[in-house]
N, CA and C atoms as an extended XYZ file, in Angstrom:
159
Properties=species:S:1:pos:R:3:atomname:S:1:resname:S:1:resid:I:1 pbc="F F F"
N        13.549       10.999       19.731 N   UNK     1
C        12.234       10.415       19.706 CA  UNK     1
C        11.977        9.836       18.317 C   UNK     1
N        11.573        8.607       18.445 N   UNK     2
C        11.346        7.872       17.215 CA  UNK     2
C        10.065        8.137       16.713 C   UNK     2
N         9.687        8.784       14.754 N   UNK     3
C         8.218        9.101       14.822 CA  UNK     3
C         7.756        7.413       14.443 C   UNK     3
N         6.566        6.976       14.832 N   UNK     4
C         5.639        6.299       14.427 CA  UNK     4
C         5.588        6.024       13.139 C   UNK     4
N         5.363        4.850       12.184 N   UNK     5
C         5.441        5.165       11.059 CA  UNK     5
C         4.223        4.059       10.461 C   UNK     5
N         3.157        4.521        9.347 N   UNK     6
C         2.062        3.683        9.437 CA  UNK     6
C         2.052        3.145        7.536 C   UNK     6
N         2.794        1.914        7.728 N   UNK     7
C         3.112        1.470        6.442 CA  UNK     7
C         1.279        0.555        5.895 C   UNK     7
N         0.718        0.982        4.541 N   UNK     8
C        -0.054        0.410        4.325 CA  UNK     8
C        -0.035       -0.393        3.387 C   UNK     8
N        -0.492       -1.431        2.976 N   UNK     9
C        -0.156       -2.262        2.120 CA  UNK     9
C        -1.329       -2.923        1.105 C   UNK     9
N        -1.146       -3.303        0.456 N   UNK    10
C        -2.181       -3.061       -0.847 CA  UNK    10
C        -1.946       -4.561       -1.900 C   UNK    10
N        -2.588       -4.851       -2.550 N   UNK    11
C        -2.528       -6.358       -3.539 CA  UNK    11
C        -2.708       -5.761       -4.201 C   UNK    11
N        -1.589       -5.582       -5.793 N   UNK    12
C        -1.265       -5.642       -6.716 CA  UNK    12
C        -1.406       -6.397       -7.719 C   UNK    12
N        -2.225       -6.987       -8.260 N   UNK    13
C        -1.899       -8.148       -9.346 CA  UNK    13
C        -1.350       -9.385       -8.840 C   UNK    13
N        -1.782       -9.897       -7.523 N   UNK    14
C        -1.096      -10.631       -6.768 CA  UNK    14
C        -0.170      -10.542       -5.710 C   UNK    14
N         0.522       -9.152       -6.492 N   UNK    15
C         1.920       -9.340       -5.040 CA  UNK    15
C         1.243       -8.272       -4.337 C   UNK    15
N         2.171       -8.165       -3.054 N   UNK    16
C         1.685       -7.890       -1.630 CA  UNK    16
C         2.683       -6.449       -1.938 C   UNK    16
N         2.382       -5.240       -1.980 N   UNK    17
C         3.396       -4.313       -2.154 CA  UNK    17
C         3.277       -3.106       -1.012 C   UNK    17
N         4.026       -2.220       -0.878 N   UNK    18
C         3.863       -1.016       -0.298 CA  UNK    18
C         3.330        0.010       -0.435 C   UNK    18
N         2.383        1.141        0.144 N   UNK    19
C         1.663        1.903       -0.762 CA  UNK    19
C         2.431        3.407       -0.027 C   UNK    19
N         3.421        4.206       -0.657 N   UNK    20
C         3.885        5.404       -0.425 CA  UNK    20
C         3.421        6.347       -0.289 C   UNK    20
N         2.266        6.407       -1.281 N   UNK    21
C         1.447        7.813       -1.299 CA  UNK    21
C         0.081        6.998       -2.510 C   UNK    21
N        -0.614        7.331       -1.954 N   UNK    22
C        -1.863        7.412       -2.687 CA  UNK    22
C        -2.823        8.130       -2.756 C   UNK    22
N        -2.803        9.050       -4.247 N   UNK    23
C        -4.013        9.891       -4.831 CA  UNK    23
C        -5.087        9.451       -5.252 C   UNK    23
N        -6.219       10.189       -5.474 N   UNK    24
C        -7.084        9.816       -6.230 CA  UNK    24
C        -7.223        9.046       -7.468 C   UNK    24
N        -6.217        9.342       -8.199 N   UNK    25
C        -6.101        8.482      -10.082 CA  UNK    25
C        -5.028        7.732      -10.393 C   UNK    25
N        -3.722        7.948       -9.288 N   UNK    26
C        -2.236        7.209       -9.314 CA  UNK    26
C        -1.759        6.732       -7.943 C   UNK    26
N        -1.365        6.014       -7.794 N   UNK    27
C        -0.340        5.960       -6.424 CA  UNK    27
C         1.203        6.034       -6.599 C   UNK    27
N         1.376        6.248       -5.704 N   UNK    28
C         3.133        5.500       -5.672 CA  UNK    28
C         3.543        4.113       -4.811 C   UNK    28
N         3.661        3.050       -5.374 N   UNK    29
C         4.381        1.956       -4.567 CA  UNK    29
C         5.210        1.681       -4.507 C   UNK    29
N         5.656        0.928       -3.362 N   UNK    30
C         7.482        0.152       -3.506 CA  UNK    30
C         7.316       -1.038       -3.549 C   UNK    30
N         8.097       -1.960       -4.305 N   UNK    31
C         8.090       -3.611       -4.344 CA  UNK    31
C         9.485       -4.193       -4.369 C   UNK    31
N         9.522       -4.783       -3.576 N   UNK    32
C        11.327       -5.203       -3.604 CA  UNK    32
C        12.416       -4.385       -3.418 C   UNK    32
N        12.169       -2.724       -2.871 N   UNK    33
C        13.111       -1.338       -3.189 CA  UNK    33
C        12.863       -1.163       -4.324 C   UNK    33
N        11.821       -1.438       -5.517 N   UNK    34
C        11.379       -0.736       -6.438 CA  UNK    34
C        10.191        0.190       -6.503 C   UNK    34
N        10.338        1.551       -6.782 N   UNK    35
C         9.526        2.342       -6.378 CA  UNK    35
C         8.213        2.731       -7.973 C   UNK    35
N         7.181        2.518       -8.326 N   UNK    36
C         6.418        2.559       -9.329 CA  UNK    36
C         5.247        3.762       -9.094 C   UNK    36
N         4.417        4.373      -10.189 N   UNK    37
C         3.549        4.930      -10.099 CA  UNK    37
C         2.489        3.837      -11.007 C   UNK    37
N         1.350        3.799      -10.037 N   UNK    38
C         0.203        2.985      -10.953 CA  UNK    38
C        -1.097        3.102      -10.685 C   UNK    38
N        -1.914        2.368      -11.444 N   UNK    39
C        -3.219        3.500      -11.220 CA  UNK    39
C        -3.989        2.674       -9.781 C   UNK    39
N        -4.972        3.449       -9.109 N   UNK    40
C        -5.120        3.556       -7.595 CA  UNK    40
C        -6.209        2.585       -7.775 C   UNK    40
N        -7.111        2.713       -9.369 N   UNK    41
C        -7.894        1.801       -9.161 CA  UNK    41
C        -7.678        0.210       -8.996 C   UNK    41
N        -6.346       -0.168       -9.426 N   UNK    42
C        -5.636       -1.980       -9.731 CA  UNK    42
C        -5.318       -1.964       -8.342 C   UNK    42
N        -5.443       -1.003       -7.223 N   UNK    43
C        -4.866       -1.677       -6.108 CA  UNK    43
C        -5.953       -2.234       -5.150 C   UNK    43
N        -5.908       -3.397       -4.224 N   UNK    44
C        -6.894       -3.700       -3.256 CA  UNK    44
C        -6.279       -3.852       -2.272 C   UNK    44
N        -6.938       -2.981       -1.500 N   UNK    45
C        -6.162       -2.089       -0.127 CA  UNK    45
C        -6.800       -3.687        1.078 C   UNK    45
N        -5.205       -3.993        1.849 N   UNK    46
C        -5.775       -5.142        2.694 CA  UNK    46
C        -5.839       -4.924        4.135 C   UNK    46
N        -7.127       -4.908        4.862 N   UNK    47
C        -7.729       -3.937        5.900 CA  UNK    47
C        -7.234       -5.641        7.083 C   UNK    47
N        -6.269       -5.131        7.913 N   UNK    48
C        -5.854       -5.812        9.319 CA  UNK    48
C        -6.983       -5.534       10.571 C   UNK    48
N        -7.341       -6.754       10.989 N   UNK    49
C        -8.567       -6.688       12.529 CA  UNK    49
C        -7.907       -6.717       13.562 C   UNK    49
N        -7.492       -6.426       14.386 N   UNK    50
C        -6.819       -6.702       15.656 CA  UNK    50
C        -7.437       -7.634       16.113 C   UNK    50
N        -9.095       -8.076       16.340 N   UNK    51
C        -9.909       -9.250       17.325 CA  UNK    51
C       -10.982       -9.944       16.000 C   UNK    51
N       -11.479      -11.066       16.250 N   UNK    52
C       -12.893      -10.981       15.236 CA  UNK    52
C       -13.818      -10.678       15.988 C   UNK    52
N       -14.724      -10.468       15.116 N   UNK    53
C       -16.356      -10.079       15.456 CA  UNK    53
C       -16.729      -11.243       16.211 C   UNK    53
């Protein structure tokens, strides 16, 4: 059985990156298979609609 897996993704300073784990004061991202810790506040989390309003 394959688990589900719920990748979220976040704008960085422009680029479009991966968000691994995110705490309150740091995250962890991946960019390119590069894996970084940076602070949670520089990220803007990008929210997907399935329909519009």
């Amino acid at each position: 059985m394959k688990a589900k897996t719920h990748m979220t993704t976040a704008d960085y300073f422009g680029l479009k990156v991966e968000v691994v784990c995110k705490m309150e004061h740091c995250s962890l991202i991946c960019f390119q298979g590069r894996e970084s810790i940076v602070d949670t506040a520089d990220l803007v989390f990008i929210r997907r609609l399935k329909c519009a309003a």
